[in-house]
PDB file of N, CA, C, O and CB in Angstrom:
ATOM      1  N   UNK A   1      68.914  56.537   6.507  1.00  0.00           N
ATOM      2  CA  UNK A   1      69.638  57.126   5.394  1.00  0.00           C
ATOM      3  C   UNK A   1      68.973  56.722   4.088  1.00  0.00           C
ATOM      4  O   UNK A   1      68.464  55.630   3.835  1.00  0.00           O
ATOM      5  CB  UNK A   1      71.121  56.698   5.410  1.00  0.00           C
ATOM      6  N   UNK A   2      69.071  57.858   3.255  1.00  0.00           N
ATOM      7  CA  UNK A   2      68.575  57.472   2.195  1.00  0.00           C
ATOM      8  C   UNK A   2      69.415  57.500   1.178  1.00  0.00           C
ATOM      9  O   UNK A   2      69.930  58.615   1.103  1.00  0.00           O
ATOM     10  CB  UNK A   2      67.593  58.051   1.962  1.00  0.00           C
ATOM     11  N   UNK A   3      70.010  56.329  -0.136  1.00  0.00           N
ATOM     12  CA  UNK A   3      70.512  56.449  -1.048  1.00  0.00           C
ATOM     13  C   UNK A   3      69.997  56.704  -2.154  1.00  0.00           C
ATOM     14  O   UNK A   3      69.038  56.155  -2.698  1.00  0.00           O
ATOM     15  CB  UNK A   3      71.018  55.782  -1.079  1.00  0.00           C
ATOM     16  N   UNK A   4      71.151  58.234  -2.781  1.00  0.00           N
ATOM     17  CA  UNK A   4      70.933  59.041  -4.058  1.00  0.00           C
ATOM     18  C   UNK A   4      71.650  58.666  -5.503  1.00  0.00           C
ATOM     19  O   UNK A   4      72.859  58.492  -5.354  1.00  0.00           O
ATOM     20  CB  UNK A   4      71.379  60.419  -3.713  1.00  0.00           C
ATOM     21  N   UNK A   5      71.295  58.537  -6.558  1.00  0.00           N
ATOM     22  CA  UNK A   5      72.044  58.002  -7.239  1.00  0.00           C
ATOM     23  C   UNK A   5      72.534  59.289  -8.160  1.00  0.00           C
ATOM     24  O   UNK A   5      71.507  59.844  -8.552  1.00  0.00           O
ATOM     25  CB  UNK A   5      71.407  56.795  -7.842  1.00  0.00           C
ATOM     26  N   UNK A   6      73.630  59.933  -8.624  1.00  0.00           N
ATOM     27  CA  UNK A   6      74.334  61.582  -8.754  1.00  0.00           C
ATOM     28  C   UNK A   6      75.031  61.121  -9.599  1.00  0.00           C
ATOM     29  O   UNK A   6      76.088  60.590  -9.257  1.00  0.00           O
ATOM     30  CB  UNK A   6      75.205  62.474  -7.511  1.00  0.00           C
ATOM     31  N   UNK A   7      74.537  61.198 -11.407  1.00  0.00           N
ATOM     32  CA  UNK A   7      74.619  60.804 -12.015  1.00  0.00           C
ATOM     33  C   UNK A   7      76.238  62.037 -12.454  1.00  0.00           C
ATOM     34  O   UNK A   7      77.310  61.656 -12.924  1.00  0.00           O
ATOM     35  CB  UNK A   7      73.253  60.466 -12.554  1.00  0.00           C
ATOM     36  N   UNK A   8      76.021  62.840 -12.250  1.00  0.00           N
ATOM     37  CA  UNK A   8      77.049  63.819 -12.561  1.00  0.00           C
ATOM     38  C   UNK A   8      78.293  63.892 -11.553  1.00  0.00           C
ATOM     39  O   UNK A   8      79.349  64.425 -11.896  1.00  0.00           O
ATOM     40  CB  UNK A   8      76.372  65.164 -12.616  1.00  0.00           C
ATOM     41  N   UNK A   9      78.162  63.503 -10.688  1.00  0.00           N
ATOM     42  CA  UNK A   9      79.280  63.379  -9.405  1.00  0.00           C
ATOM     43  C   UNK A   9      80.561  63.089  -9.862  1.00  0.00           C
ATOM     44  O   UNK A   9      80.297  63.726 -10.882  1.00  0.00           O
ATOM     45  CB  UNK A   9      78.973  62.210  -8.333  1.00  0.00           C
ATOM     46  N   UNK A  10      81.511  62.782 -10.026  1.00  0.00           N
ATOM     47  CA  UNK A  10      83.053  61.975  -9.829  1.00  0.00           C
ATOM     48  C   UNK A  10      83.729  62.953  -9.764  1.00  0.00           C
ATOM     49  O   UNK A  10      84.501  62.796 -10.709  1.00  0.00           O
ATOM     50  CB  UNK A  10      83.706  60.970 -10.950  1.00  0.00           C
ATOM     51  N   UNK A  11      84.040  64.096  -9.180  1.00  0.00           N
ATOM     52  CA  UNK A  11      85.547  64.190  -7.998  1.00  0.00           C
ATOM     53  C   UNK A  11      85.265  65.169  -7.095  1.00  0.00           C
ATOM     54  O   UNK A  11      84.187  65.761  -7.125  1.00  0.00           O
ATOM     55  CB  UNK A  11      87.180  64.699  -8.689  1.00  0.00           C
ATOM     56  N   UNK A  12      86.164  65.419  -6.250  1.00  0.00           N
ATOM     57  CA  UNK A  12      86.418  65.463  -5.013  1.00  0.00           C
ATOM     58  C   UNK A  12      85.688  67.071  -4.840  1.00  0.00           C
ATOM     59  O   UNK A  12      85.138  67.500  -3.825  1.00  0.00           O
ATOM     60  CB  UNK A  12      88.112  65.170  -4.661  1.00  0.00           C
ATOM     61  N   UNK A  13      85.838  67.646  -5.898  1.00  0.00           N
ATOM     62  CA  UNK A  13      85.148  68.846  -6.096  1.00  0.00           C
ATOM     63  C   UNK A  13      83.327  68.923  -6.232  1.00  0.00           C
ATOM     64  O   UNK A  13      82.742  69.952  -5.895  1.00  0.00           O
ATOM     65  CB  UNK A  13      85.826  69.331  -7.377  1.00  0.00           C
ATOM     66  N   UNK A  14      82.693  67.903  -6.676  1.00  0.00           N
ATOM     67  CA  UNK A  14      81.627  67.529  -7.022  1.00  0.00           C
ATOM     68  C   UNK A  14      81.496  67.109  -5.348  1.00  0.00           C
ATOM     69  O   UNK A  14      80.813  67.929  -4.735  1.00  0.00           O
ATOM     70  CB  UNK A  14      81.542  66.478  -8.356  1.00  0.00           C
ATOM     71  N   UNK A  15      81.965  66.112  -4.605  1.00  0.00           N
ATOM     72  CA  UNK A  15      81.727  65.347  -3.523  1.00  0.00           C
ATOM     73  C   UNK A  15      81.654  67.053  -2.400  1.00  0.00           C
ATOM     74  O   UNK A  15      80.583  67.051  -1.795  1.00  0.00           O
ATOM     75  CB  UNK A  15      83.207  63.880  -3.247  1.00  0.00           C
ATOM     76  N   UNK A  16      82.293  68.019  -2.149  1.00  0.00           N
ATOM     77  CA  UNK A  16      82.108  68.542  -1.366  1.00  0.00           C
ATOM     78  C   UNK A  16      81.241  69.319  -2.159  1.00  0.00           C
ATOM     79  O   UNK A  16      80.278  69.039  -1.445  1.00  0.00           O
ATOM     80  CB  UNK A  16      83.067  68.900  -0.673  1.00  0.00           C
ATOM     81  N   UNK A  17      80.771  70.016  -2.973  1.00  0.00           N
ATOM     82  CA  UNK A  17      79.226  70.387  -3.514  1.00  0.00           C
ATOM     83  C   UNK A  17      78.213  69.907  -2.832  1.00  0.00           C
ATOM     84  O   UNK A  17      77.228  70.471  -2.356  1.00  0.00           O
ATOM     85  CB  UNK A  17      78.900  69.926  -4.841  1.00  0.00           C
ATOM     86  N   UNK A  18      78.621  68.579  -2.831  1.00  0.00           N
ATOM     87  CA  UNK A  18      76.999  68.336  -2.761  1.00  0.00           C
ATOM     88  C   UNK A  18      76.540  67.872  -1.045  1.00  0.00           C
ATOM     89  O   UNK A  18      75.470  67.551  -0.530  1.00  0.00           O
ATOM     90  CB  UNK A  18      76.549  66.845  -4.023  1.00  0.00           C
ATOM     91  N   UNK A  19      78.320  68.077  -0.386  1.00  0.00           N
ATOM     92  CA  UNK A  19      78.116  67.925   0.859  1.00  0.00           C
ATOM     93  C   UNK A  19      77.383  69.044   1.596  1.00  0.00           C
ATOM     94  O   UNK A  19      76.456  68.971   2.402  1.00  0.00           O
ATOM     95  CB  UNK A  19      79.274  67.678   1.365  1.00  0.00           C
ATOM     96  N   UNK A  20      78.310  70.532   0.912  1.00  0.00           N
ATOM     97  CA  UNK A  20      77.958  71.784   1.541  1.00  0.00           C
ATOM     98  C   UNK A  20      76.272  71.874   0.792  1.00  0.00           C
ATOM     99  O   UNK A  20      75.641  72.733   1.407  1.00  0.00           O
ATOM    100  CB  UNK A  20      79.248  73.218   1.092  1.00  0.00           C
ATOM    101  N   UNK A  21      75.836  71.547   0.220  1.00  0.00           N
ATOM    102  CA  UNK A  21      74.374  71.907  -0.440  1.00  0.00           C
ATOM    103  C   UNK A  21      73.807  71.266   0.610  1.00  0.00           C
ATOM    104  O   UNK A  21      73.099  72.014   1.284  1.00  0.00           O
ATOM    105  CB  UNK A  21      73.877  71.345  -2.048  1.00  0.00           C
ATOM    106  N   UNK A  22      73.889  69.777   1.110  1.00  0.00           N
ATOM    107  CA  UNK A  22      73.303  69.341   2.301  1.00  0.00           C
ATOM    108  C   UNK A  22      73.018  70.211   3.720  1.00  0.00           C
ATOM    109  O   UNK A  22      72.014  70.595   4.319  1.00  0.00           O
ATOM    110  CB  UNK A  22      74.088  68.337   2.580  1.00  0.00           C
ATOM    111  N   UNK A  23      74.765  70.319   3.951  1.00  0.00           N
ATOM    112  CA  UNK A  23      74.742  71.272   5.297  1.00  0.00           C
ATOM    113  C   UNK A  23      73.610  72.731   4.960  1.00  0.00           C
ATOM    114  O   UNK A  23      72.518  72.969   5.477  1.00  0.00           O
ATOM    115  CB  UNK A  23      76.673  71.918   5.634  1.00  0.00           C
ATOM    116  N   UNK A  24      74.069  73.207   4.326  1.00  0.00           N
ATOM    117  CA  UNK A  24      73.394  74.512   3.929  1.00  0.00           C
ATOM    118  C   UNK A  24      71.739  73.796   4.130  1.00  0.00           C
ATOM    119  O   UNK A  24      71.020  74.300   4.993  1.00  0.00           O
ATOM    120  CB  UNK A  24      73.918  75.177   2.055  1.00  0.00           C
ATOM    121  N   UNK A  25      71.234  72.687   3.341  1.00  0.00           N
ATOM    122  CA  UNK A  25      69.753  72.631   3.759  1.00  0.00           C
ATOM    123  C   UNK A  25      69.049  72.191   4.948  1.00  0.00           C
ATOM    124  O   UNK A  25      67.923  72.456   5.368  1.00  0.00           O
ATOM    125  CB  UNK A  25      69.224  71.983   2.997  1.00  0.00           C
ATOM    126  N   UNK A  26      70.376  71.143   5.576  1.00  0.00           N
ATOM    127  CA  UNK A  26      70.110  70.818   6.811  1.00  0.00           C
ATOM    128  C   UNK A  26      71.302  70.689   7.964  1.00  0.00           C
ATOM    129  O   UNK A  26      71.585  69.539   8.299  1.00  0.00           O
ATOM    130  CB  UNK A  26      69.440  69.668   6.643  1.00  0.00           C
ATOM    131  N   UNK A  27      72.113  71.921   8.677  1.00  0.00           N
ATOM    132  CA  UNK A  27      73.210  71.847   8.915  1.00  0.00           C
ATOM    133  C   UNK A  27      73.446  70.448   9.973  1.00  0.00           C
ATOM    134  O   UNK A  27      74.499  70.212  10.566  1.00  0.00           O
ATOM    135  CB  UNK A  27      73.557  73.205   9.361  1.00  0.00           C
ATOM    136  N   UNK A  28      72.267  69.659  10.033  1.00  0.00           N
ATOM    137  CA  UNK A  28      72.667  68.583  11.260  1.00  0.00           C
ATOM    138  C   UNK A  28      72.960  67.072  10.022  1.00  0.00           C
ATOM    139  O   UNK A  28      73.414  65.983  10.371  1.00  0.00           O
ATOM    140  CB  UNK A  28      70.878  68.290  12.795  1.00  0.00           C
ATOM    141  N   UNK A  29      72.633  67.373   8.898  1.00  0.00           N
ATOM    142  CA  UNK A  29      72.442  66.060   7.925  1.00  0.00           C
ATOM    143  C   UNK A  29      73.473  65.151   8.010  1.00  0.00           C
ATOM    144  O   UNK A  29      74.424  65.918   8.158  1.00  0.00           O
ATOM    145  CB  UNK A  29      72.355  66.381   6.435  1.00  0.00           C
ATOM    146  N   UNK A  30      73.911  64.093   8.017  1.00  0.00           N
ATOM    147  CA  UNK A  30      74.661  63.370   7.336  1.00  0.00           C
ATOM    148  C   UNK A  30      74.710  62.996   6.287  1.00  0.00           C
ATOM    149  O   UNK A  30      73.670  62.827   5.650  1.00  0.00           O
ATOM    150  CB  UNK A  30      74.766  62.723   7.659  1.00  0.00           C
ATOM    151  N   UNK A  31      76.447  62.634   5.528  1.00  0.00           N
ATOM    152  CA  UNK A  31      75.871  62.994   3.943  1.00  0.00           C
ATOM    153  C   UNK A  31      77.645  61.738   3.814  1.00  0.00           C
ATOM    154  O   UNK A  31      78.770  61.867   4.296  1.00  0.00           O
ATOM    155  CB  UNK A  31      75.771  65.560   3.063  1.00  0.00           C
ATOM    156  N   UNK A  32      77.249  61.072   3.267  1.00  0.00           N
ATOM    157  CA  UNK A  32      78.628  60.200   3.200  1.00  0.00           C
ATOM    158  C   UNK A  32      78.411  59.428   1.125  1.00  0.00           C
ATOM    159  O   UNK A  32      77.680  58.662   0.497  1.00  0.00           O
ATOM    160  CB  UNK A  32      78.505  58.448   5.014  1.00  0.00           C
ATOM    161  N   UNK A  33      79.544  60.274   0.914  1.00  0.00           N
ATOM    162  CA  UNK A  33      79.816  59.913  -0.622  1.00  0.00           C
ATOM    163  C   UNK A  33      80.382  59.303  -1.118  1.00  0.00           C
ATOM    164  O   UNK A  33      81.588  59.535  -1.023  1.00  0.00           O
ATOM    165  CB  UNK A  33      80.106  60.465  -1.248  1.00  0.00           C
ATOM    166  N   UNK A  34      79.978  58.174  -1.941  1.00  0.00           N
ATOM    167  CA  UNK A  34      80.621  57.242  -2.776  1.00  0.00           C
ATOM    168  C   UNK A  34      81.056  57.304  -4.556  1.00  0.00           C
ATOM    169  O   UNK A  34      80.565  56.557  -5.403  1.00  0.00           O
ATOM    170  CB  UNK A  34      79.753  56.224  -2.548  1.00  0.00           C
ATOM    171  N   UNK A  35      82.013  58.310  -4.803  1.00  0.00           N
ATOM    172  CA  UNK A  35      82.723  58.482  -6.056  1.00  0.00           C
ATOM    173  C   UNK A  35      82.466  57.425  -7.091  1.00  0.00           C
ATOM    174  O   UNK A  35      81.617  57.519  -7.977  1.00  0.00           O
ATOM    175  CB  UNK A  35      84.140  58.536  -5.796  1.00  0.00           C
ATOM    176  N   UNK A  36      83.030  56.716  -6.959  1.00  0.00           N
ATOM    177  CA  UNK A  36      83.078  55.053  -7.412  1.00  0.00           C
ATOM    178  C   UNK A  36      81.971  54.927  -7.938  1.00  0.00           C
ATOM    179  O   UNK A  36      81.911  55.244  -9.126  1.00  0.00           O
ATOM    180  CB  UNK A  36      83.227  53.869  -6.308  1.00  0.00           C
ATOM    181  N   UNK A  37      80.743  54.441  -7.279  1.00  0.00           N
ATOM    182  CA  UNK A  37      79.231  54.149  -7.556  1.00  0.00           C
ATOM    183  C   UNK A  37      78.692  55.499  -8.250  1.00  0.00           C
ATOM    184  O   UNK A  37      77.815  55.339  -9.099  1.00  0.00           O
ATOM    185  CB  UNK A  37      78.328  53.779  -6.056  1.00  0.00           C
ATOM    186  N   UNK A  38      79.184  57.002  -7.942  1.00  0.00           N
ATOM    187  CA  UNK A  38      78.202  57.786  -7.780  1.00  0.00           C
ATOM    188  C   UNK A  38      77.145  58.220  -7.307  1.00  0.00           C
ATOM    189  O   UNK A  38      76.350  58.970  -7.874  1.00  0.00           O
ATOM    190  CB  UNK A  38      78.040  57.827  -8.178  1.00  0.00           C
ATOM    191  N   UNK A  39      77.022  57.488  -5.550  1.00  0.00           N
ATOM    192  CA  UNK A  39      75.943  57.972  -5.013  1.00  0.00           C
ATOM    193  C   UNK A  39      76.221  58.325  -3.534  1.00  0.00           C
ATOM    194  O   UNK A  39      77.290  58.221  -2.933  1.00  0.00           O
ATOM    195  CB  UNK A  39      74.872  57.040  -5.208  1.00  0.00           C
ATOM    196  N   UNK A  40      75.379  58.634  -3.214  1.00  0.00           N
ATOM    197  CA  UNK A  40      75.701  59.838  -1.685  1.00  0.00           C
ATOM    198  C   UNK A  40      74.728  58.965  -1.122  1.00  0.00           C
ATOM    199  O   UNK A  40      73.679  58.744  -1.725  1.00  0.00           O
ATOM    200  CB  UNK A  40      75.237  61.967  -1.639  1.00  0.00           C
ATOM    201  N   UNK A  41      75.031  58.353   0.187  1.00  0.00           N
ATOM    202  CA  UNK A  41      73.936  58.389   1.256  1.00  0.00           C
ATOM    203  C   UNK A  41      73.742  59.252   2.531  1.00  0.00           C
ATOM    204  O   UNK A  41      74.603  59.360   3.404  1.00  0.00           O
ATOM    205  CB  UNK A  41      73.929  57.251   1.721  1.00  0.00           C
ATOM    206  N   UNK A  42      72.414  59.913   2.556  1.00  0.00           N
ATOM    207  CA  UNK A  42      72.274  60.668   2.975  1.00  0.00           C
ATOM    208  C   UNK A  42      70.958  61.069   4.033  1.00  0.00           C
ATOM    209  O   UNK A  42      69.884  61.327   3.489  1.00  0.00           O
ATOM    210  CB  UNK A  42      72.539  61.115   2.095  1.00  0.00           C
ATOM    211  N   UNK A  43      71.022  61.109   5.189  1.00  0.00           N
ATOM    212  CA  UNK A  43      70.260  61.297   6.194  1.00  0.00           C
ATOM    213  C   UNK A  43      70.379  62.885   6.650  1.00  0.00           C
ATOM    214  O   UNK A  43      71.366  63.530   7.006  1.00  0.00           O
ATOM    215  CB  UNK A  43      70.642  60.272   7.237  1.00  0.00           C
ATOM    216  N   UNK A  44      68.391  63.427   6.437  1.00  0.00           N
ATOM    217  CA  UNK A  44      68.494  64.811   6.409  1.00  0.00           C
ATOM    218  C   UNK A  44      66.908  64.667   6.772  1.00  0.00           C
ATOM    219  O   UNK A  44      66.204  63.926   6.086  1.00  0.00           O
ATOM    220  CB  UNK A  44      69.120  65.672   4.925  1.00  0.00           C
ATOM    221  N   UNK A  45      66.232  65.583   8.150  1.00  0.00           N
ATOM    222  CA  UNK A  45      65.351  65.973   8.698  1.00  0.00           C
ATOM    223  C   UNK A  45      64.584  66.676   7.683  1.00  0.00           C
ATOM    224  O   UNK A  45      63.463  67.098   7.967  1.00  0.00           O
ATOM    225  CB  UNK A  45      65.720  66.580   9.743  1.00  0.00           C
ATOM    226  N   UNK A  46      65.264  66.902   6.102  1.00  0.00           N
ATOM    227  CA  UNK A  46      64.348  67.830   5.271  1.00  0.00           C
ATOM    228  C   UNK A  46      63.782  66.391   4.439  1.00  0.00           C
ATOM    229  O   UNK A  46      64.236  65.249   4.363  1.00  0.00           O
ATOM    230  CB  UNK A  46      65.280  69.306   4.175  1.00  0.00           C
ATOM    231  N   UNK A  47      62.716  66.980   3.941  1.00  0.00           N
ATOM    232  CA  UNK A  47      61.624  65.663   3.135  1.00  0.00           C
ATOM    233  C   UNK A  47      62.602  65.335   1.807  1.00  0.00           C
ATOM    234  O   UNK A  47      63.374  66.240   1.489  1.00  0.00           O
ATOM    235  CB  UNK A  47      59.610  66.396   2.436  1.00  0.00           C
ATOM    236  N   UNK A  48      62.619  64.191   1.071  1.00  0.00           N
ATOM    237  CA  UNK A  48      63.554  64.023   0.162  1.00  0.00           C
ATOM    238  C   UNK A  48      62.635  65.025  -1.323  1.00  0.00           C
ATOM    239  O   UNK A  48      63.258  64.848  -2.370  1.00  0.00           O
ATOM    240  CB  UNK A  48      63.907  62.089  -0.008  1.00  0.00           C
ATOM    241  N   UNK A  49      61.835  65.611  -1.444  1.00  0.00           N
ATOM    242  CA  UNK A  49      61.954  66.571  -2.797  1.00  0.00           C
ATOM    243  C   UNK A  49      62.521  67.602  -2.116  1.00  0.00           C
ATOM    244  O   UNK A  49      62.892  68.366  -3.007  1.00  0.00           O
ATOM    245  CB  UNK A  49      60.521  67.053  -3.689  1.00  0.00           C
ATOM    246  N   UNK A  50      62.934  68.286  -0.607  1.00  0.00           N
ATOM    247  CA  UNK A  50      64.057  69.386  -0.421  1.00  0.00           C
ATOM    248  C   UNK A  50      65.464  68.549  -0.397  1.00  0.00           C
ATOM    249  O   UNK A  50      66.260  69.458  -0.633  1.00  0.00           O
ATOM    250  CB  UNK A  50      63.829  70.328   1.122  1.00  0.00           C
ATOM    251  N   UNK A  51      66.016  67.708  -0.296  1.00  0.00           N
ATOM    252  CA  UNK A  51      67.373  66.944  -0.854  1.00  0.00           C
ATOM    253  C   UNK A  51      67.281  67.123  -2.195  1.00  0.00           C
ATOM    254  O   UNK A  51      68.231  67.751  -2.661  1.00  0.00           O
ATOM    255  CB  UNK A  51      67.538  65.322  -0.546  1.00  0.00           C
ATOM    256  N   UNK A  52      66.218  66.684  -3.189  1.00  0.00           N
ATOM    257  CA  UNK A  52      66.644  66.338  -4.878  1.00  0.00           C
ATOM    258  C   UNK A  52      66.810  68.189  -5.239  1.00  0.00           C
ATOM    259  O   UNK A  52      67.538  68.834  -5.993  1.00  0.00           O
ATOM    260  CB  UNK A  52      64.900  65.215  -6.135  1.00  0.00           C
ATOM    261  N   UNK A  53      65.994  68.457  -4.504  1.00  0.00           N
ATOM    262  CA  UNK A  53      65.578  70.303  -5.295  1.00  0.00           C
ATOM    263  C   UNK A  53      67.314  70.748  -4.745  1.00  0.00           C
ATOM    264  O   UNK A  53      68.279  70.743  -5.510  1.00  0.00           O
ATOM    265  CB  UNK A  53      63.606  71.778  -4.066  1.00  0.00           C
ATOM    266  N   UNK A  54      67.355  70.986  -3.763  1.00  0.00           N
ATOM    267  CA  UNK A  54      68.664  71.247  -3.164  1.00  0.00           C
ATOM    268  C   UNK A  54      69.956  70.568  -3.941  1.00  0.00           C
ATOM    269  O   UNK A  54      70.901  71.262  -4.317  1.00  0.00           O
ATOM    270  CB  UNK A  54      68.592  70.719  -1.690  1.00  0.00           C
ATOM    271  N   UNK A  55      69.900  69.194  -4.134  1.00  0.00           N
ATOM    272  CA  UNK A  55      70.970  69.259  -4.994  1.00  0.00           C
ATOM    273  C   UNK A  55      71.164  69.462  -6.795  1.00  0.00           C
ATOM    274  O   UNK A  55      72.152  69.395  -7.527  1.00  0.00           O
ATOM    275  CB  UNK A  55      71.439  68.162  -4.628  1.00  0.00           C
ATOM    276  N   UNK A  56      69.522  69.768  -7.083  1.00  0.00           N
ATOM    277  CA  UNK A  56      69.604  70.168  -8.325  1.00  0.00           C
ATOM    278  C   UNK A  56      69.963  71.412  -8.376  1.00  0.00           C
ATOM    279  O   UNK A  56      70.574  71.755  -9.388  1.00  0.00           O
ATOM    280  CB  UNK A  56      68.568  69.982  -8.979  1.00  0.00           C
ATOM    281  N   UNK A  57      69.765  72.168  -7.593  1.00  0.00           N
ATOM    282  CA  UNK A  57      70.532  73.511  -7.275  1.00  0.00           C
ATOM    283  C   UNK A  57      71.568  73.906  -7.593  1.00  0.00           C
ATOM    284  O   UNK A  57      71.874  74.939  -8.186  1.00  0.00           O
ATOM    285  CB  UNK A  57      70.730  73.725  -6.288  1.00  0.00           C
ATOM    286  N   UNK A  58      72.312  72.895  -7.115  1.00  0.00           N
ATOM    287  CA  UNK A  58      73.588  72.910  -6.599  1.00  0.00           C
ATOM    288  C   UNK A  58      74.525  72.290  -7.945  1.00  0.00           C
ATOM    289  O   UNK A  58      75.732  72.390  -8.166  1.00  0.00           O
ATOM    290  CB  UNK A  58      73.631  71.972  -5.107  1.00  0.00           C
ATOM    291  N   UNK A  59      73.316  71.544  -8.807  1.00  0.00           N
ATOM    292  CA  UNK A  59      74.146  71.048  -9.824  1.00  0.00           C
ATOM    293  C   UNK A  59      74.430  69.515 -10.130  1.00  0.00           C
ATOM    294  O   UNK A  59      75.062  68.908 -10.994  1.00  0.00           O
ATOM    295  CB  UNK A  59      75.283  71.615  -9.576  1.00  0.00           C
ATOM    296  N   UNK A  60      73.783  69.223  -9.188  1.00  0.00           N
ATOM    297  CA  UNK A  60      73.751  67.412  -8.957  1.00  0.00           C
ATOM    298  C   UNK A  60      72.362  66.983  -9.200  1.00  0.00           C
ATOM    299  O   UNK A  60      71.845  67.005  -8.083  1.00  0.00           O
ATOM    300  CB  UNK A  60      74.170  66.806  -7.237  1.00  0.00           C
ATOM    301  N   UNK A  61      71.543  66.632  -9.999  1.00  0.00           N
ATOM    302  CA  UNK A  61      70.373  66.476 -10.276  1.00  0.00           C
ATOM    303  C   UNK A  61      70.839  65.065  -9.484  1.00  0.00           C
ATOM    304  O   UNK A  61      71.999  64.661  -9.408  1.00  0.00           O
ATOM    305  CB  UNK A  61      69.756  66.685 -11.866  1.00  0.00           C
ATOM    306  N   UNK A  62      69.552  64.364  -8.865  1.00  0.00           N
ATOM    307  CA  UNK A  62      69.650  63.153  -8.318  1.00  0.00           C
ATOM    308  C   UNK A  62      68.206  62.432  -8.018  1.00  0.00           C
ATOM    309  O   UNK A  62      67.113  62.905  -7.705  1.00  0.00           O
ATOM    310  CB  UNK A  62      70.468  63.331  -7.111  1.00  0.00           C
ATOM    311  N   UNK A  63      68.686  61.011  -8.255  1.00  0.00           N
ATOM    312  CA  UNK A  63      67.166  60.079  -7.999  1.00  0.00           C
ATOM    313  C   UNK A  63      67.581  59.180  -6.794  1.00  0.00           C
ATOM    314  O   UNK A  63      68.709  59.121  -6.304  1.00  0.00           O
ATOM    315  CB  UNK A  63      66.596  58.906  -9.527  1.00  0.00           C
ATOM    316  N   UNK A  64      66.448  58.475  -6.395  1.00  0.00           N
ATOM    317  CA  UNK A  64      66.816  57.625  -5.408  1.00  0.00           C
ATOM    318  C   UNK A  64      67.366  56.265  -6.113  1.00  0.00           C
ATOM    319  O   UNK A  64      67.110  55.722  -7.188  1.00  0.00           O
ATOM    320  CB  UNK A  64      65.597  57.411  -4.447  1.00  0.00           C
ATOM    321  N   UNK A  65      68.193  55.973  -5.082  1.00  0.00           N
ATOM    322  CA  UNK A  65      68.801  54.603  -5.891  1.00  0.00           C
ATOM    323  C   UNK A  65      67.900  53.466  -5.806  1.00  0.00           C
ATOM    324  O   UNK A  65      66.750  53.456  -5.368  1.00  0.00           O
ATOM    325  CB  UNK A  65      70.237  54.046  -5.274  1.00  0.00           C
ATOM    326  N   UNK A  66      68.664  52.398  -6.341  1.00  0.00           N
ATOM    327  CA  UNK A  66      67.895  51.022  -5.929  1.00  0.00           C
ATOM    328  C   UNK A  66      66.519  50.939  -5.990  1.00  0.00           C
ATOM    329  O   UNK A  66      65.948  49.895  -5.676  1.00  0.00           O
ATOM    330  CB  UNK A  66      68.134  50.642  -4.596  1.00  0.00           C
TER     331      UNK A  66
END
């Protein structure tokens, strides 16, 4: 898994965005979101510039954390 840091994220509306942007790029991904922190960790068979592009898409611009 890789952690995203989703600087725009906090609510529940934002959290399934950026879940369905996952499924949609990789319907097998795992995608588990943390509100609080603002970051999603996320395990996806697509290379991480199709995760950042995908959720800039979607409206969640995102970097890797840590």
């Amino acid at each position: 898994m890789t952690s995203y840091s989703i600087p725009e994220m906090n609510c529940g509306h934002c959290r399934a965005a950026v879940e369905t942007a996952m499924r949609e790029l990789d319907p097998s991904a795992t995608v588990a979101v943390d509100l609080d922190s603002r970051t999603a960790e996320i395990a996806s068979a697509a290379p991480d510039e199709a995760v950042r592009a995908k959720l800039a898409e979607a409206g969640y611009p995102a970097q890797i954390a840590g």
